[in-house]
N, C-alpha and C positions, 0 to 999 in steps of 0.2 A: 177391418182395420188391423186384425191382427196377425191376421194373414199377408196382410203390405208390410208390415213392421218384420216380421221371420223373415221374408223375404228379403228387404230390403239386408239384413242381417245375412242372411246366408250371402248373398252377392260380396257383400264387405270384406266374408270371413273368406268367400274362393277367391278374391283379388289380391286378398293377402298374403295367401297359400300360392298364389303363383311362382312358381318357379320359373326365376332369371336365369338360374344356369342349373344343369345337371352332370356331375360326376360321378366318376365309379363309387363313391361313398362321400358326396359333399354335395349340398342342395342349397342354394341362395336363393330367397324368395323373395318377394315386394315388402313383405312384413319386416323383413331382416333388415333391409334397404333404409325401411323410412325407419328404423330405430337406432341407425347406424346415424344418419342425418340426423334426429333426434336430439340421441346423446351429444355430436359433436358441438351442436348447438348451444344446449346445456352448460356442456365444459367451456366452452366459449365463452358466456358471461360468468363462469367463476373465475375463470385464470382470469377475467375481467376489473372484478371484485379484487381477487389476488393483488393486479399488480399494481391497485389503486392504494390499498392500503399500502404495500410496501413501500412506494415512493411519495407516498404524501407529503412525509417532511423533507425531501432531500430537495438538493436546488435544482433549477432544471439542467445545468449543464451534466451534473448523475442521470437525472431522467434519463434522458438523450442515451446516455451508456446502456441503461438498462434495453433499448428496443429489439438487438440484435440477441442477446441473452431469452428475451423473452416470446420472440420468433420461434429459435429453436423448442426451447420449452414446449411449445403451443404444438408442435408439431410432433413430438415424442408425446405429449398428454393424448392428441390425437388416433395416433398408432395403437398406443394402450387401448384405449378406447372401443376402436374397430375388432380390435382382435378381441378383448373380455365381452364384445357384442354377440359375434360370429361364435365364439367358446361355446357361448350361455343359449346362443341360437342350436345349439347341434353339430356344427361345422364343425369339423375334424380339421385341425390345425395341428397336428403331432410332424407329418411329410414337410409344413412349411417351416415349422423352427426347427426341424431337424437339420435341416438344408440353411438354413440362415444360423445355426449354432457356431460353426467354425471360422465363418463373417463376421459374426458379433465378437467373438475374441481377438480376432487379432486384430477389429478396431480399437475393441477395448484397450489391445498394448501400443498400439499406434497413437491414441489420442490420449494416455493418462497423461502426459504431461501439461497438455492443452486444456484438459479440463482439472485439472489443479490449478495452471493458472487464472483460469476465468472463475473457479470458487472464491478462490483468493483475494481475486478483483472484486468480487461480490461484497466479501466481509468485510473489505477495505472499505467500499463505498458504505455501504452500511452502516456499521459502526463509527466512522468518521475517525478511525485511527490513523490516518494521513492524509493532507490535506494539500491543494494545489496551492503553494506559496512557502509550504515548509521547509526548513533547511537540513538536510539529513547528513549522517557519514555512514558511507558503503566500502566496504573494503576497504578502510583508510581514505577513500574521495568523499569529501565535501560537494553537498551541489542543493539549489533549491528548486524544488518538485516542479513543473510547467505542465504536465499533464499527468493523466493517472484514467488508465482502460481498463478494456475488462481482462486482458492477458497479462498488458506490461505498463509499467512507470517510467517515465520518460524526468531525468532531471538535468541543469545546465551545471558545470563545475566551475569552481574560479576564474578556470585559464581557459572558459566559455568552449567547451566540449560537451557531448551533450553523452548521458551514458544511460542505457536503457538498460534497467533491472525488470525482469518476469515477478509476477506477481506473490509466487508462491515464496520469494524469497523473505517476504516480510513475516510469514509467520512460522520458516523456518530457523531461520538464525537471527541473529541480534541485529539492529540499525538503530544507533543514535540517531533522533530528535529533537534538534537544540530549539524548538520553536512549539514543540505539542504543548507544552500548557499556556504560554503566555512567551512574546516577544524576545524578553528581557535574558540575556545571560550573561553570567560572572568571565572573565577571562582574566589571564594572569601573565605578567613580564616577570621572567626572573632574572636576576645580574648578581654578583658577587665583588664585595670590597677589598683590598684590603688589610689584614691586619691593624689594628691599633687606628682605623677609622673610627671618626665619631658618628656614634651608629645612629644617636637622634641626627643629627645634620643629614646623614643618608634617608634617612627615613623623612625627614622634611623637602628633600630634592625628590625623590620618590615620588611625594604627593603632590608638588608643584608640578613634575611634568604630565602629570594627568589633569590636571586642575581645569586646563584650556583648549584642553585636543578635542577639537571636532568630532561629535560621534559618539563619546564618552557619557553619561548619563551623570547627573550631580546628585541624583537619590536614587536608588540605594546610593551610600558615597564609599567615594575608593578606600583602601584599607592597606596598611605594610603588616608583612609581617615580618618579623625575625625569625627566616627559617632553618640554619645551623652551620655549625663551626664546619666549616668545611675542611680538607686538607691542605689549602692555600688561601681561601679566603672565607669571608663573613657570607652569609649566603641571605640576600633576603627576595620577597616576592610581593609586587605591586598589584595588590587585586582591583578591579574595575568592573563595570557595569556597562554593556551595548544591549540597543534592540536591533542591530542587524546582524548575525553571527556572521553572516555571507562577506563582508565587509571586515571581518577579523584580521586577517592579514598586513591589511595597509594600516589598521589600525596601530597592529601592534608596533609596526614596523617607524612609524612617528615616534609613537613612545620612546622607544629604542632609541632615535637618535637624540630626543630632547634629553633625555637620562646621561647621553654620553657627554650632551653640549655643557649641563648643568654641575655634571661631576667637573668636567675639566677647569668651567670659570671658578669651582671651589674648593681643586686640589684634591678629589679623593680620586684614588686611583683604581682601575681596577685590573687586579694583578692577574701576570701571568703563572701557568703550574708552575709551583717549586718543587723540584727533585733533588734530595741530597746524594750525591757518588762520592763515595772513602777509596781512594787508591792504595791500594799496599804494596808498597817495595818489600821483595825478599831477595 
């Protein structure tokens, strides 16, 4: 019996030791082979495990984003994989990274920007610091978010253009947010009176033209302020409450004229610059 059992062992141990291939100083054997499949397998259900936790809470339309990211991954975790096998087996690998050294760099310089943007895209998704629906300012443009990948951010502007920001820009420079914490934002008309205007009656036309405008919020409620003696006139500014920033423009743009209709049925004017010129004869 124990003579079957060595034996059966010895067979096991020379099928393993078989040599697939032989080079001048590189030996691939069956043993190598099935630990190569092995490991891949292995890695296989962690990146598994991996990308289940990491998407568990996100909605499925991130899911979805994450498959193409997580391909590539799977396939680099792979390559590592083979070659820390083949290292640990004997195989002389010095000839192939040698040869593949000045490949690896200059993809390296070819793709950092690509793979900045898809980091980028990653942290976005992640952290939920941007969201499809939100209203941002890019470069002075207004626009709300309609998609968000894994490279670039796709948003529509007022005047329905559509302008596609790379992803790395959001955690390199500044972008307003008028929508990350909650809906709701403050915005402001300002107009100026005047002189020797009665600044309560302005302040009372003020708050009547916001009173009934569409869109306007009644809580938080609007507010004047008296904001300074200007050079020609009284300066004040009508503060207000919207939940859709996007809709700003037309907004304001009501107010404005109701302001202009309101002054006029009540006689406050709103004055043009005054500039005093002294001519001197000599």
């Amino acid at each position: 019996m124990k003579e079957i059992i060595a034996d059966i062992v010895s067979n096991v141990k020379h099928f393993f030791s078989y040599a697939l291939y032989e080079g001048d100083e590189t030996v691939i054997r069956v043993g190598t082979l099935l630990l190569i499949i092995m490991s891949c397998v292995f890695a296989y259900y962690i990146l598994k495990i991996i990308r289940k936790l990491i998407t568990a809470k996100l909605p499925l339309e991130d899911k979805r984003k994450f498959v193409s990211i997580f391909k590539v991954t799977n396939y680099v975790v792979y390559i590592l994989v083979i070659i820390a096998v083949l290292s640990s087996s004997g195989v002389d690998l010095t000839v192939l990274l040698t040869a593949s050294a000045a490949l690896f760099v200059g993809l390296g310089f070819a793709l950092q920007y690509l793979f900045q943007d898809i980091i980028s895209g990653i942290l976005i998704i992640l952290d939920q610091s941007l969201l499809v629906g939100d209203v941002i300012e890019v470069n002075g443009k207004v626009g709300r978010v309609i998609d968000i990948k894994l490279r670039t951010t796709r948003a529509i502007t007022r005047d329905d253009k559509i302008i596609i920001i790379p992803n790395h820009f959001f955690l390199t420079d500044i972008v307003y947010n008028f929508t990350q914490n909650h809906k709701t934002t403050r915005e402001t008309v300002s107009v100026g009176v005047a002189y020797g205007s009665d600044t309560r009656l302005v302040e009372k036309l003020l708050l009547e033209s916001v009173e009934k405008q569409k869109g306007i919020l009644k809580n938080p409620k609007p507010n004047v302020i008296f904001k300074d003696f200007g050079d020609s006139a009284l300066s004040f500014d009508v503060n207000f409450f919207i939940n859709d920033s996007f809709s700003d423009p037309r907004i304001k743009s009501d107010v404005r004229f109701r302001i202009d209709q309101l002054f006029r049925d009540n006689g406050v004017t709103i004055p043009f610059p005054q500039r005093d010129v002294h001519i001197y004869n000599k």
